[in-house]
C-alpha positions in Angstrom: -0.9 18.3 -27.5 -2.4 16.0 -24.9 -4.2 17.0 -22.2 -4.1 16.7 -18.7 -7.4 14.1 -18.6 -5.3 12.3 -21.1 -2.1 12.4 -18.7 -4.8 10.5 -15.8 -6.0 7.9 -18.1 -2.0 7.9 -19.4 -0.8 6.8 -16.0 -3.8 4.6 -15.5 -3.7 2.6 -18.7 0.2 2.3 -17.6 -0.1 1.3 -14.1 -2.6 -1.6 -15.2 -0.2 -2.9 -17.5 2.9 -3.1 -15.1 0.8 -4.5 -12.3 1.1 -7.7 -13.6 4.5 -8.2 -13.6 4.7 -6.2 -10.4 2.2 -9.1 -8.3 4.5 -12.0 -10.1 7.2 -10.7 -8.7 5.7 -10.4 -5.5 6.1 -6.7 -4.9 3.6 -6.3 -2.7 4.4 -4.0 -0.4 2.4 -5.7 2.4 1.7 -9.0 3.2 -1.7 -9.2 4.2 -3.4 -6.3 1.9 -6.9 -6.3 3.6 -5.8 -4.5 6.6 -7.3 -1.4 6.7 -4.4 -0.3 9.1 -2.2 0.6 5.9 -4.7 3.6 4.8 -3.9 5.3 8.3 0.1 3.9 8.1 -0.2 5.9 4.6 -1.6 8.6 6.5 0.8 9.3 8.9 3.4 8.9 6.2 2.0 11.9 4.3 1.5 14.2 7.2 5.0 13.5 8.4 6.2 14.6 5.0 4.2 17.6 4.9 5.5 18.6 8.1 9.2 18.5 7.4 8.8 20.1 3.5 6.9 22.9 5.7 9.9 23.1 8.0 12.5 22.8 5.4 10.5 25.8 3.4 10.4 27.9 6.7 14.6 27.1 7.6 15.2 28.0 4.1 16.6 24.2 3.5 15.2 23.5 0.0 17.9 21.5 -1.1 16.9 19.4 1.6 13.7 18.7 0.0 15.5 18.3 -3.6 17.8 15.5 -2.4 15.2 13.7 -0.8 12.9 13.6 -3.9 15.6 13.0 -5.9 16.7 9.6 -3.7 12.6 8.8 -4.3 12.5 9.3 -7.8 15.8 7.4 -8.4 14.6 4.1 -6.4 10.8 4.4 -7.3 12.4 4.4 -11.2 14.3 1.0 -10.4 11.7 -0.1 -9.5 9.3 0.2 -12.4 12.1 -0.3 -14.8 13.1 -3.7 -13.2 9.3 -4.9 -13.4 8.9 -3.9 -16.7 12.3 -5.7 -17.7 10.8 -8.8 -16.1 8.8 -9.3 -18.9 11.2 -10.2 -21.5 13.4 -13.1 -21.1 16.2 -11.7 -23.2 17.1 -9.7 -20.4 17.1 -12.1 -17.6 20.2 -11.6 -15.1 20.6 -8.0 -16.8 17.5 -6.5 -15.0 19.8 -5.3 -12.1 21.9 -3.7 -14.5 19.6 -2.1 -16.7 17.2 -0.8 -14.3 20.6 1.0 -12.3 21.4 2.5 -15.9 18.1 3.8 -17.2 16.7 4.7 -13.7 20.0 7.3 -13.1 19.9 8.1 -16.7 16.8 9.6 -16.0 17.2 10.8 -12.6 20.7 13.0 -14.4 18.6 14.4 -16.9 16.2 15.7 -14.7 18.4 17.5 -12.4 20.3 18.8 -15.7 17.7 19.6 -18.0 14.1 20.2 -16.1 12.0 21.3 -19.0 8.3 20.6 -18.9 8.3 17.2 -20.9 11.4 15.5 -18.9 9.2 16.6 -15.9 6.1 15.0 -17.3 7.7 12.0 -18.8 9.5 11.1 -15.7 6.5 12.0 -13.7 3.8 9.4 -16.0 6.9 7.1 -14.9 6.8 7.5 -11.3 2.7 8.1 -11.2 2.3 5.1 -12.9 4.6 3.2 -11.1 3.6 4.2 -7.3 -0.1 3.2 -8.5 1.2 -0.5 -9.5 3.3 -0.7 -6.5 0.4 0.3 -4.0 -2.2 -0.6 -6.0 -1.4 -4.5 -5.6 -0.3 -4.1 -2.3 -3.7 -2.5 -0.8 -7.3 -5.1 -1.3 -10.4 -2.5 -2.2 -11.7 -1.1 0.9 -8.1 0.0 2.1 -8.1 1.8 -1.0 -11.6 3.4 -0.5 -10.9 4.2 3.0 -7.5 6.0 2.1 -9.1 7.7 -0.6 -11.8 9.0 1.6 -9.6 10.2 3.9 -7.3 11.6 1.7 -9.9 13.6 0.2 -10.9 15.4 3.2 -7.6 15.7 4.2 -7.1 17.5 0.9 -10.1 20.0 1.2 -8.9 21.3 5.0 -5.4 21.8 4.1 -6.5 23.8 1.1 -9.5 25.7 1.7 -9.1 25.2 5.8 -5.6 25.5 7.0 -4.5 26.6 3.2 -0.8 24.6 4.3 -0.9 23.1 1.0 -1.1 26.3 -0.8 2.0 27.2 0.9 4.0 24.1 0.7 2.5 24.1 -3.2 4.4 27.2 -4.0 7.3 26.7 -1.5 8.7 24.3 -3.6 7.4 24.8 -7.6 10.3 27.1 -8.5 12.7 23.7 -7.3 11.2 22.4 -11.2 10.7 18.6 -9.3 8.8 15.6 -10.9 6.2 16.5 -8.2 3.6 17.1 -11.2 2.5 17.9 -14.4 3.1 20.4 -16.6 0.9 21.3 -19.9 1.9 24.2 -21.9 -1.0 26.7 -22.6 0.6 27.4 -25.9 3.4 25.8 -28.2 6.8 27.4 -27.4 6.1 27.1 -23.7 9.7 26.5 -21.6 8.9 25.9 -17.9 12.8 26.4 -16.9 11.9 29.9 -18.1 8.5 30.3 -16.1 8.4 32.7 -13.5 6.7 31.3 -10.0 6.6 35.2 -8.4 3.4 35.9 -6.8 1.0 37.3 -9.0 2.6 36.0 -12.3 0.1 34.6 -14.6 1.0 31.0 -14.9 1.9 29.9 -18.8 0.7 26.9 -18.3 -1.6 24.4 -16.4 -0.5 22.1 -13.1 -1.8 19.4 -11.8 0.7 17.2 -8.7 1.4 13.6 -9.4 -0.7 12.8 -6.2 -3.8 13.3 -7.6 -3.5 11.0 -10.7 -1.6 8.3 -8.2 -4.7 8.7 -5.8 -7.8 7.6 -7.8 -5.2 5.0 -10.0 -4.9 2.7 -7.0 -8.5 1.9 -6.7 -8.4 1.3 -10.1 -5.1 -1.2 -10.3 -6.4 -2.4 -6.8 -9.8 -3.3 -8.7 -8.3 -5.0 -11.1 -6.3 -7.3 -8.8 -8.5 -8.2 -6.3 -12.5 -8.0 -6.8 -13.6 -11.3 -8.2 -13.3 -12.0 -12.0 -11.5 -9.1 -11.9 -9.0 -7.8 -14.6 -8.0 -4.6 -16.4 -11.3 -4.1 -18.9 -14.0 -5.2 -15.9 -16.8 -2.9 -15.3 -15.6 -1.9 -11.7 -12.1 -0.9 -13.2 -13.4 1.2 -16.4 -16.1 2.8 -13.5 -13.2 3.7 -11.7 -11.2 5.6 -14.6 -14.2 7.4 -16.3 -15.2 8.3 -12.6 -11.9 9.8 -12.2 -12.3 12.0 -15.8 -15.8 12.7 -14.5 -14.3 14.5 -11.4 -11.2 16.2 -13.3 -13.8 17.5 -15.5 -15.4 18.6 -12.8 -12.6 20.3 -11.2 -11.2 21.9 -14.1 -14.6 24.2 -13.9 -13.7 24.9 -10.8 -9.9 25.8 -11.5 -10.8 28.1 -14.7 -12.1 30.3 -12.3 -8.3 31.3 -11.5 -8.5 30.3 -7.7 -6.7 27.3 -6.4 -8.7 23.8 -6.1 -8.5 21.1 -4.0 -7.9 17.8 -6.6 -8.7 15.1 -4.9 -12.2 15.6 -2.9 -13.0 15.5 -6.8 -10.9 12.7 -8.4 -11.0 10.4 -5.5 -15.0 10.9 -5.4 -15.7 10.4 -9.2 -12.9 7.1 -9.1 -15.0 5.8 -5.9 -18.7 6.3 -7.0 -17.4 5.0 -10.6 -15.9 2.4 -8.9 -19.1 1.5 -6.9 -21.1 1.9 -10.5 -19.7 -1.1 -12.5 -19.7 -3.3 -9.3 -23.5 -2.2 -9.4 -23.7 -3.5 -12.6 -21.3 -6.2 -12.9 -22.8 -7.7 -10.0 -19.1 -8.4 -8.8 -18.0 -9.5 -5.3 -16.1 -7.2 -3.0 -13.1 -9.1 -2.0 
């Protein structure tokens, strides 16, 4: 059964690969992607969206909060689907097509049938995808600057304000693509899991944001520092940096209490990151 270290390096192997059709395609979504200006814009974006899940959870409108990540996983699946389909020529004129088909075929299962490996399978999909997407769109020190930020944004709203905690299990029992799932032992069903409080978990969680986190700087690596590419030293720093701090966090998260991911992930991607630069003697573009 794979693991959730193998689910990080899962999405990051995958995010390289559709990066490249991704920056053909010009899919960048900005146009000059040095600014540092998009780490705060991506910022905001996050805090507004934490403040309306928290409202919705408060009004009692989670199906708010359902149709809204349902829209996102629908269009963020076209759009990984139609970069993928770029690559063979067979299909040209049919991406359209295809990428409507299989994104809602997906998106319909989901809602139908939200067992554990529909949830990860669709979630490697969008994890993977979001990484390309903002990984080519954001040059290196955007990246490290969001990370950064997002890392001690992640520490105060879970061991400080604890907001996350609540917004965390305000919306688990919805059974969203908002993370991982890996079974504890075989036979596991999460439509059957019980999110009371108190209940020992049956299995172990992990949300999509902290493999998408540390995967930009390694997609964003690969695009942009010089001579750069997918097996550079600067990229593999990157992913084993990110192992290094799941590693580290899992320690922490046997304990049974809950862990702030990415003051972790984001640390072990960034001083891996800065490690095979060291060595490689590559140029910060």
């Amino acid at each position: 059964m794979i693991t959730m270290a193998g689910l990080i390096l899962l999405v990051q192997a995958l995010a390289l690969f559709m990066a490249t059709p991704m920056e053909i395609n010009e899919m960048q979504a900005f146009e000059d992607p040095t600014q540092v200006s998009h780490s705060i814009y991506y910022i905001g974006l996050i805090l507004a969206f934490t403040v309306l899940v928290l409202i919705a959870i408060k009004k009692n409108m989670k199906w708010l909060i359902s149709l809204f990540i349902y829209f996102a996983v629908l269009s963020t699946l076209y759009y990984v689907f139609f970069a993928l389909l770029t690559l063979f020529p067979s299909l040209a004129g049919l991406e359209v097509l295809v990428s409507t088909l299989l994104s809602a075929g997906l998106t319909v299962l989901l809602y139908k049938y939200p067992e554990w490996y529909v949830i990860d399978i669709v979630g490697i999909c969008i994890a993977s995808g979001v990484s390309a997407l903002l990984g080519i769109s954001m040059s290196v020190i955007p990246v490290v600057v969001l990370l950064l930020l997002l890392a001690i944004y992640d520490a105060l709203s879970v061991y400080k304000t604890k907001h996350m905690i609540t917004l965390a299990e305000g919306v688990m029992d919805l059974k969203l693509p908002i993370l991982f799932v890996i079974p504890k032992q075989r036979g596991y069903s999460f439509l059957k899991e019980n999110f009371a409080e108190g209940e020992k978990r049956e299995a172990f969680f992990m949300g999509l944001g902290d493999a998408v986190m540390p995967t930009l700087l390694v997609v964003s690596a690969s695009i942009f520092m010089e001579n750069g590419g997918p097996m550079t030293y600067p990229v593999l720093g990157a992913m084993f940096g990110t192992l290094a701090g799941y590693f580290a966090l899992s320690i922490l998260v046997m304990k049974g209490k809950p862990q702030a991911g990415l003051p972790f992930l984001n640390s072990g991607a960034i001083l891996g990151f800065f490690a095979g630069v060291f060595v490689s003697g590559s140029a910060i573009m």
